[in-house]
Structure formats: structure tokens, C-alpha cells
MARBAGU-809709 format. One line per 2 residues: number of its first residue (from 1); their letters; for each residue z, x, y of N, C-alpha, C. Coordinates in Angstrom, 1 decimal. Example, Ala and Ser with C-alpha at 12.3 -4.5 7.8 and 13.67 -1.06 7.14 Angstrom:
BEGIN
1) AS) 7.8,13.2,-5.7,7.8,12.3,-4.5,7.8,13.2,-3.3  7.1,12.8,-2.2,7.1,13.7,-1.1,7.9,12.9,0.0 $
***
This chain:
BEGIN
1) XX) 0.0,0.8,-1.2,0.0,0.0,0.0,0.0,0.9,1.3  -0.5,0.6,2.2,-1.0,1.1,3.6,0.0,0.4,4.6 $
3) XX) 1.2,1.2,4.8,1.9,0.5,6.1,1.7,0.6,7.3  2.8,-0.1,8.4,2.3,0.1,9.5,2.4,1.4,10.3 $
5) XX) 3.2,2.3,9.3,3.3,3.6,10.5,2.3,4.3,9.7  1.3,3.8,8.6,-0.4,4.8,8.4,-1.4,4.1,8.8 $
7) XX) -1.5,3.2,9.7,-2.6,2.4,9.9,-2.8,3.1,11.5  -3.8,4.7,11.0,-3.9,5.6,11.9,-6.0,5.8,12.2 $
9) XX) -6.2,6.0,13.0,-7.9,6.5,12.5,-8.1,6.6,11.6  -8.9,6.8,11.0,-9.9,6.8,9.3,-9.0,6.4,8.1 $
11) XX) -8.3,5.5,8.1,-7.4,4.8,7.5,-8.3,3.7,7.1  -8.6,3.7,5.9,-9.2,2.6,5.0,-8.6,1.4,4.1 $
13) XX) -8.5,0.1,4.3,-7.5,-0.8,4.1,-8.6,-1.5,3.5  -8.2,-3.1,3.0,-8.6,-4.1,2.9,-7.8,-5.3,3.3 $
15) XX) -9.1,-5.9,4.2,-8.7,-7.2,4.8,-9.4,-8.1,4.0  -9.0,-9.5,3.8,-9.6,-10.5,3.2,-10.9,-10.4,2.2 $
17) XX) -10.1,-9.0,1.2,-11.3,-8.9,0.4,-11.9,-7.7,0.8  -12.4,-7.2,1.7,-13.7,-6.3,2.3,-13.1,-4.9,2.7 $
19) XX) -13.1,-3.6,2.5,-13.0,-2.4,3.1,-13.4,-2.2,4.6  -12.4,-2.2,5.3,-12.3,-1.8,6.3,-11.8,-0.4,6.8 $
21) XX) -12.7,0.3,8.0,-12.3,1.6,8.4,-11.4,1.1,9.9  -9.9,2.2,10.1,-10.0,1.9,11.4,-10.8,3.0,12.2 $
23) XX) -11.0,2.7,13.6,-12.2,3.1,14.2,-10.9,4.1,14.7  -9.9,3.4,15.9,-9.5,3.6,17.5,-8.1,3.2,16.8 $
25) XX) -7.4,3.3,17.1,-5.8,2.6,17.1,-4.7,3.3,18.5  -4.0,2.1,19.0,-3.5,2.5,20.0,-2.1,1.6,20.2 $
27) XX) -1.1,2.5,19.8,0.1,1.7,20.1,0.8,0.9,21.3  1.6,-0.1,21.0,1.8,-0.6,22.8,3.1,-1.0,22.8 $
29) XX) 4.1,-0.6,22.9,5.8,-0.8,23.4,6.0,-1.6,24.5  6.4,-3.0,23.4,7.0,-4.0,24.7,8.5,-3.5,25.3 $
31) XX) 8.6,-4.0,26.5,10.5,-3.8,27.3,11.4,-4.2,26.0  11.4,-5.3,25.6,12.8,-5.7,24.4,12.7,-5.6,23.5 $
33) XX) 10.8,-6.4,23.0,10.5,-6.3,21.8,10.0,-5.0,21.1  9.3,-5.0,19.6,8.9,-4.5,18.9,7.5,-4.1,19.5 $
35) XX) 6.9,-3.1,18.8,5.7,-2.2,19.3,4.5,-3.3,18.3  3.8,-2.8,18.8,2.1,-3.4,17.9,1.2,-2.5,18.2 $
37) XX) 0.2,-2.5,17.1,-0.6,-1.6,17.3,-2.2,-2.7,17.3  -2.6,-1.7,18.5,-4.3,-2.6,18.5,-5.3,-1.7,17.9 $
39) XX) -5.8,-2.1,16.8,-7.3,-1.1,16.8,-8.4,-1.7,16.5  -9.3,-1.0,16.2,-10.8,-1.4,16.5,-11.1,-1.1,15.1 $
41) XX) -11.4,-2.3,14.0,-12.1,-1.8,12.6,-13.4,-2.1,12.5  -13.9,-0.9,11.4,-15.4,-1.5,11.1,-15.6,-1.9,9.9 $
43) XX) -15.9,-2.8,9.8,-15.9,-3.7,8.2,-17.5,-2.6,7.6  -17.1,-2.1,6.2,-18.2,-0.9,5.3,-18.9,-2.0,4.7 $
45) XX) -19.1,-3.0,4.7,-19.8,-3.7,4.1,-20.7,-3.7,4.8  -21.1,-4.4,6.1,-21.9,-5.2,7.2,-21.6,-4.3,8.1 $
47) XX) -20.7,-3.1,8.5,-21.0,-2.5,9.7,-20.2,-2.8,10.7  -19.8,-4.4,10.7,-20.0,-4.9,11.8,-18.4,-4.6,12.4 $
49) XX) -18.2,-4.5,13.7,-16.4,-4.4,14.3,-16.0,-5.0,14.9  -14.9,-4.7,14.9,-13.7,-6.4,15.3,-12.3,-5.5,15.7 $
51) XX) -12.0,-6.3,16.8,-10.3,-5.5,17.0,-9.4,-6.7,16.6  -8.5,-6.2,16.6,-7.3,-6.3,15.3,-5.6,-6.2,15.9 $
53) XX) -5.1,-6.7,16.2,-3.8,-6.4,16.4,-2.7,-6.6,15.4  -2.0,-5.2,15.2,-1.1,-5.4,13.7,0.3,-4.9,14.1 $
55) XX) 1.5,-6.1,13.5,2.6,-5.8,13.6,3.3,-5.1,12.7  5.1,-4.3,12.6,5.4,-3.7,11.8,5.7,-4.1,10.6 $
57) XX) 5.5,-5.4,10.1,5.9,-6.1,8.8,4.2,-6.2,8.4  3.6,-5.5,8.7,1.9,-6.0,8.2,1.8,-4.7,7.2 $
59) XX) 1.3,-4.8,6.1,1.0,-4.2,5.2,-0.5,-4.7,4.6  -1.3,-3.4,3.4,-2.5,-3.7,3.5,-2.7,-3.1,1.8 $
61) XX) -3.6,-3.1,1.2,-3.9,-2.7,-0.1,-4.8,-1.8,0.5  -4.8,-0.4,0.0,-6.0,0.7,0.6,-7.1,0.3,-0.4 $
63) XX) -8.2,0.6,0.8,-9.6,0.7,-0.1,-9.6,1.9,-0.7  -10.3,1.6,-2.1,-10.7,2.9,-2.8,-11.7,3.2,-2.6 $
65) XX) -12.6,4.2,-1.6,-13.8,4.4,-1.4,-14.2,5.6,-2.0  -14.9,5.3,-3.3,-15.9,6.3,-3.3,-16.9,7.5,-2.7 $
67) XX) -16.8,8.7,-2.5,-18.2,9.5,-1.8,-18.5,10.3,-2.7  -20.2,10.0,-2.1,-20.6,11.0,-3.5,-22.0,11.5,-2.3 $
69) XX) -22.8,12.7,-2.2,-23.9,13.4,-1.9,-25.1,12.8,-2.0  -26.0,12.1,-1.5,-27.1,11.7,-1.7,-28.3,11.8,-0.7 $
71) XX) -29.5,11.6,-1.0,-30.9,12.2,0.3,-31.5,10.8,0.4  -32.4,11.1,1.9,-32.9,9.6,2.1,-34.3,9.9,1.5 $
73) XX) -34.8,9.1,0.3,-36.2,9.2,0.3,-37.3,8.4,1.3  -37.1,6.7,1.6,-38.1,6.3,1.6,-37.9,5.2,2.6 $
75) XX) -38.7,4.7,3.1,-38.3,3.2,4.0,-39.2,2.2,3.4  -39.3,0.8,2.7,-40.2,-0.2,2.4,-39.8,-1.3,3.0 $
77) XX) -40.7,-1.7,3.7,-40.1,-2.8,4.7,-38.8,-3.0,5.5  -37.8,-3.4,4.8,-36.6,-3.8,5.5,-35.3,-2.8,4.6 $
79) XX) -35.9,-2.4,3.2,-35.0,-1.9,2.4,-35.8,0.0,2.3  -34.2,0.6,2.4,-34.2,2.2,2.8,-33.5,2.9,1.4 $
81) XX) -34.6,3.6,0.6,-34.1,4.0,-1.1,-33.3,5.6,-0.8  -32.6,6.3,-1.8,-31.9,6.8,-1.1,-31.7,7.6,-3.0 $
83) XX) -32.0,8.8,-3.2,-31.5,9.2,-4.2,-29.8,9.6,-4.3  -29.9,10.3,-5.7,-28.3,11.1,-5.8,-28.9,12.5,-5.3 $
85) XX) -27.9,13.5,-4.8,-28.4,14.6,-4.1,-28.9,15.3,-5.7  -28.3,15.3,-6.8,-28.1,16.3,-7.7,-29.2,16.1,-8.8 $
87) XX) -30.0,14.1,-8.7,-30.8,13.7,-9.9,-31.3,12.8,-8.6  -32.7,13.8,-8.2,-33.8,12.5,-7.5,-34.1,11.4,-8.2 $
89) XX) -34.5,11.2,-9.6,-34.4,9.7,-10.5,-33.8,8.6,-10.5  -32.5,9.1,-9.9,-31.5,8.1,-9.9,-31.4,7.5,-8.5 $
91) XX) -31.8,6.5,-8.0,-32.2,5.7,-7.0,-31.5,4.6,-6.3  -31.2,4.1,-4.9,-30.6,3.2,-4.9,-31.2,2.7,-3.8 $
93) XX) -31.0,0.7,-3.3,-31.0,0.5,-2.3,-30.6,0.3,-1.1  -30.4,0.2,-0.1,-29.6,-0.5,1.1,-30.6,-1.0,1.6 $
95) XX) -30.3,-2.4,2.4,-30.7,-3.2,3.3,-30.7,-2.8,4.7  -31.5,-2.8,5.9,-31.5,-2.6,7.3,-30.0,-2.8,7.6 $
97) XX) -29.6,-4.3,7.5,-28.4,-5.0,7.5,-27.2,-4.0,7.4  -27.5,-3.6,6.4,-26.2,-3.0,6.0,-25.9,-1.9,6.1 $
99) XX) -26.8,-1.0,7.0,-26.6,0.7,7.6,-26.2,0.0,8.6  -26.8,-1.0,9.1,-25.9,-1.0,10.8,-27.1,0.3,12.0 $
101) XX) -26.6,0.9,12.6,-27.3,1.3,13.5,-27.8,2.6,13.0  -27.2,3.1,11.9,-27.5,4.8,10.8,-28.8,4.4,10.9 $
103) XX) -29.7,3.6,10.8,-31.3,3.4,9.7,-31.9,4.1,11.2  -31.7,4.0,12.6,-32.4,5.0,13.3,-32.9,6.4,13.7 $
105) XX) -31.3,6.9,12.5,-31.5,8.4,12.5,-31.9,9.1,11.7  -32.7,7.9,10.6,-32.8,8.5,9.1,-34.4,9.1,8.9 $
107) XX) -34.0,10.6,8.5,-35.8,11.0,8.3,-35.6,11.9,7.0  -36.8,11.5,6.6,-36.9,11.7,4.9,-36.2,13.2,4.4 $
109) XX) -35.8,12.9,3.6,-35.2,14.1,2.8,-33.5,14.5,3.4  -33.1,13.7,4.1,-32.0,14.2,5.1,-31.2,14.1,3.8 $
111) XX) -30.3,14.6,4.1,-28.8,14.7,3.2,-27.7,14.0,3.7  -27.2,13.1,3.4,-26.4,11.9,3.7,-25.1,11.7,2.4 $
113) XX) -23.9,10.9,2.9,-23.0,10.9,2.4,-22.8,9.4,2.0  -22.9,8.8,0.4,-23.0,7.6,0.0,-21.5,7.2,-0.3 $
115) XX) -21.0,5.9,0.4,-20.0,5.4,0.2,-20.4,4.2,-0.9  -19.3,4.2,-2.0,-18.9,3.4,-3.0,-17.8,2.7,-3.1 $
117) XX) -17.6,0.9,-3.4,-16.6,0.8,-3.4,-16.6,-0.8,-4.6  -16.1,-0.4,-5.8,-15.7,-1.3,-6.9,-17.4,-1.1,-7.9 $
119) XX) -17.7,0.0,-7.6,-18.9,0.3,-8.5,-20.1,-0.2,-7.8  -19.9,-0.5,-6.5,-21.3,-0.8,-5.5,-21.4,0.0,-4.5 $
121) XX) -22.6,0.8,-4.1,-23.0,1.4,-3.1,-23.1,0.7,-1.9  -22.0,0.5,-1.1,-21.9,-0.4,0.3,-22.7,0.1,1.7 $
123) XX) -22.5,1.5,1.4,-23.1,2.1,3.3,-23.5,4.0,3.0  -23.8,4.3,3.9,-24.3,5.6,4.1,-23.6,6.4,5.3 $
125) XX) -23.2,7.6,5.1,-22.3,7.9,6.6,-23.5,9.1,6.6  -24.1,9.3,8.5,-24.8,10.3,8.1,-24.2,12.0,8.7 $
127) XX) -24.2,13.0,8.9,-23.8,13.9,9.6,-23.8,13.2,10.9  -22.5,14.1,11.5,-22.3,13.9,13.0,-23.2,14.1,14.2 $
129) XX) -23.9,15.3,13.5,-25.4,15.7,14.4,-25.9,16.2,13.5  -27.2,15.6,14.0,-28.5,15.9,13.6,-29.4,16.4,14.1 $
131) XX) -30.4,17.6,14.2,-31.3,18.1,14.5,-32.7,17.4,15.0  -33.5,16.7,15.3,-35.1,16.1,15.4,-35.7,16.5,16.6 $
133) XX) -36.9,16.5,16.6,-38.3,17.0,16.9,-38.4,15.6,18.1  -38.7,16.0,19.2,-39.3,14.7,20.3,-40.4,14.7,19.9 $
135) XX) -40.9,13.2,19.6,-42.4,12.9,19.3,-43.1,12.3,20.8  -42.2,12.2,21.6,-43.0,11.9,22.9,-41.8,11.6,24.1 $
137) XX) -42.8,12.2,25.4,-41.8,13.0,26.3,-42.7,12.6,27.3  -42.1,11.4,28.1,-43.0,11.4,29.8,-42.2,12.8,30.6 $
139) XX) -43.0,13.0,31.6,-42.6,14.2,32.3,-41.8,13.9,33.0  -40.9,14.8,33.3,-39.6,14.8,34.2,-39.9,14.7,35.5 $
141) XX) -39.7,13.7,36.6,-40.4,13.4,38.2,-38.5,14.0,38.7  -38.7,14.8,39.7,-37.3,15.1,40.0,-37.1,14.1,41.6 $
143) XX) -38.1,13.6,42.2,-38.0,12.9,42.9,-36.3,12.2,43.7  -36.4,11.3,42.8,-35.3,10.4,43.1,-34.1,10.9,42.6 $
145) XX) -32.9,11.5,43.3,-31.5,11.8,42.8,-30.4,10.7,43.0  -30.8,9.8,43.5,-29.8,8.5,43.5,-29.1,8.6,42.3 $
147) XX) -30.3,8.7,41.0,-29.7,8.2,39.9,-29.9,9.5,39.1  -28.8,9.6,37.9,-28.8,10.8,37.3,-29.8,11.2,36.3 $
149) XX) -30.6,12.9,36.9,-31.2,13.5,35.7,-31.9,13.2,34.5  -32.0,12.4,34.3,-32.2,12.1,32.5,-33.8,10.9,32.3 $
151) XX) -34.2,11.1,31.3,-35.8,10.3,31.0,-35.1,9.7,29.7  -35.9,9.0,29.4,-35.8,8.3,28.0,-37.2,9.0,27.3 $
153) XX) -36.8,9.1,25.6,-38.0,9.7,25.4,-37.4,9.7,23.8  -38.7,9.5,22.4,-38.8,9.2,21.1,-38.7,10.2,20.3 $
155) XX) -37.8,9.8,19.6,-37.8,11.0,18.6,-38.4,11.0,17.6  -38.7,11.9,16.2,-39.5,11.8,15.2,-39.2,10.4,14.1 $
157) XX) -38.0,9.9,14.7,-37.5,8.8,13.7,-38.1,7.6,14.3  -38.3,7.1,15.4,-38.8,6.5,16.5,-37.8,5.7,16.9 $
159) XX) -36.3,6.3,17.2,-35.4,6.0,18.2,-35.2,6.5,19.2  -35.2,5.6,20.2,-35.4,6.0,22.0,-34.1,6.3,22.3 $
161) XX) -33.9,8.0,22.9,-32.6,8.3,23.5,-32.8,9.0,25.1  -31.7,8.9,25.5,-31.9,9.7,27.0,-31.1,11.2,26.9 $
163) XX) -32.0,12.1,27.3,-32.0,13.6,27.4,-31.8,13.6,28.8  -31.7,15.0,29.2,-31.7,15.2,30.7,-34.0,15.7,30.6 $
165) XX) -34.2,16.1,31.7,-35.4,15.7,32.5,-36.2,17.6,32.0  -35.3,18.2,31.3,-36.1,19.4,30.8,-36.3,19.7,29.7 $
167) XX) -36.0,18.5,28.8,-36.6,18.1,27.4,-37.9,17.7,27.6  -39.2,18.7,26.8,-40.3,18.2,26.6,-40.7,17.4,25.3 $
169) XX) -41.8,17.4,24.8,-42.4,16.5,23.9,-42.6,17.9,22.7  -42.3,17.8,21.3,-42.1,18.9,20.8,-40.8,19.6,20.2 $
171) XX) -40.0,19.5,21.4,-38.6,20.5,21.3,-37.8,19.8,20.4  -36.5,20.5,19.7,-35.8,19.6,19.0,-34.6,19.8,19.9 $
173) XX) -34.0,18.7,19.4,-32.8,18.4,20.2,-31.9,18.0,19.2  -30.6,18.0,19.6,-29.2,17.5,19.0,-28.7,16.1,19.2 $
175) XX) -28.6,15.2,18.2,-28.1,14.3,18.4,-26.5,13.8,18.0  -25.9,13.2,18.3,-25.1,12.6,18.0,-25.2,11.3,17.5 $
177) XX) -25.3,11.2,15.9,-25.7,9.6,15.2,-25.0,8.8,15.6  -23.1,9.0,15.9,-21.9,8.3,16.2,-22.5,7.1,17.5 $
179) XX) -22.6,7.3,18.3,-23.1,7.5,19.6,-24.3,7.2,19.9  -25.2,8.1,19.5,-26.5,8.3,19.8,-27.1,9.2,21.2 $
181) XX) -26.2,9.7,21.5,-26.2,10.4,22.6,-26.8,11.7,22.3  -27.4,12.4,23.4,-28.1,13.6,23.3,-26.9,14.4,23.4 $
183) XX) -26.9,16.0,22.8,-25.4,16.8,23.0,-26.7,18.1,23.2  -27.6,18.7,22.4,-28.4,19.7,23.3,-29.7,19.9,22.7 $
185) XX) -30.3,21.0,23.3,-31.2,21.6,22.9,-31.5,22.4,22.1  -31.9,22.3,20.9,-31.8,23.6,19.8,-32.8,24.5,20.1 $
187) X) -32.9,25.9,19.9,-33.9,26.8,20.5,-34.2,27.2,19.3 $
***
């Protein structure tokens, strides 16, 4: 059981059935009363997050999540196949749905971390940063400084991020999947 003084960041529980991660957790001391804690979970099924406010009598059954090594092979329509790192043969699916916002940063062959939970492959976690290639780069106009430095521009996966204005078309750059934020320029 998962009590209230471990229901900390990356603390995996189950709510009503489903594995949940916490994201954020942030304690709050009232004047007379008892403390509560608020955090932000992401349900590993669906992705999807929700905040949460939990008191000291709240207790949880931990998820048992499985990780195991795996590569992205393929995209077909809406479903993204995904070997074991160790036996390409061995094959699985995920639905768009169910990566949640990961299916943007995924380019073939990448090396990815498969979450399991009760003998089903639920989600994909991918590295923190990733490496990719700009597949297209309007030019940087330094004109206007009202607003800050930065272009929007595609990467080889064809997710649109904002760089600063000395990223060309070509260069790779560092991303942050968490986020999706630009962090730099690889030389």
C-alpha cells in the first residue's frame, strides 16, 4: 500500500482500477487543520491528467508497472507497431490515443521504453531528449523585436516546434519530448 507520506513524484498508484503516475505534488498546511496534498496525475492508460487532492487517511494499492526496452518500427494509419529491443519478431501495438502527445516525436528505429501493466502493453515513455533533423526552416526576419527571437519550423517527424531564429533547415536540434520545447543545437 502507497500512503500518504509516499504519494511523492513518480509515485505509481491505482485509482478506480487504472495506473496512475503522479506528475507534480505540492503540500498545503492549513492554520488548525490537517495538511493535504494536491497533485497532478496522469492516468498510463489514456495519457490523459487530472488533479487530485489527497488527505492523510487516503491510502492506494501501488501499480505494478512493468519496463521493458523496445524500438519504434512503423506508423499504419492510426496504429504505431513497436518491436522488443532484443527480438525484432516480436511485435506490438499502440493506438494514437493511447501515446497521448509521445506519437509526435517518434522516428523509426528510435529506442523507447515500453510500459506493462497486468500482462498488457499500456504506453511508451520516450527519452527525455531527442536528437532530429529540421525538415523545414522559414528564414529568420530579425525585424520586429517587440516579440521574442524564435520561428516555428518542422522537424523530420513533422512536429512544429519554436527554436530561436538561427536554426536553419537541415540542422539537428535537441528536443525536449516532456514539453516539446527546443533545449539546443547539436553540432
Amino acid at each position: 500500500m502507497v500512503t500518504y507520506d509516499e504519494l511523492k513524484k513518480g509515485a505509481q498508484i491505482i485509482i478506480d482500477g487504472q495506473p496512475y503516475e503522479i506528475v507534480e505534488s505540492s503540500l498545503m498546511f492549513k492554520g488548525r487543520g490537517h495538511s493535504t496534498l494536491t497533485a497532478k496525475l496522469k492516468n498510463l492508460l489514456t495519457g490523459n491528467a487530472m488533479s487530485r487532492t489527497f488527505q492523510p487517511s487516503d491510502a492506494f494499492k501501488e501499480a505494478e508497472i512493468l519496463k521493458f526496452s523496445a524500438k519504434f518500427v512503423y506508423v499504419h494509419r492510426e496504429n504505431y507497431v513497436f518491436s522488443m529491443a532484443d527480438n525484432s519478431s516480436k511485435r506490438f501495438e499502440l493506438e494514437r490515443s493511447q501515446l497521448g502527445d509521445n506519437y509526435r516525436f517518434l522516428k523509426t528505429n528510435q529506442s523507447v521504453e515500453a510500459l506493462q501493466f497486468k500482462d498488457k502493453i499500456i504506453n511508451i515513455v520516450l527519452p527525455i531528449k531527442c536528437a532530429y533533423r529540421v525538415s523545414e526552416a522559414p528564414p529568420g526576419i530579425k525585424g520586429d523585436r517587440s516579440q521574442s527571437g524564435n520561428k516555428q519550423v518542422t522537424i523530420e517527424t513533422g512536429a512544429v516546434i519554436n527554436v530561436p531564429l538561427f536554426v536553419e533547415q537541415d540542422d539537428i536540434v535537441e528536443i525536449n519530448t516532456e514539453s516539446g520545447e527546443y533545449v539546443r543545437r547539436v553540432e
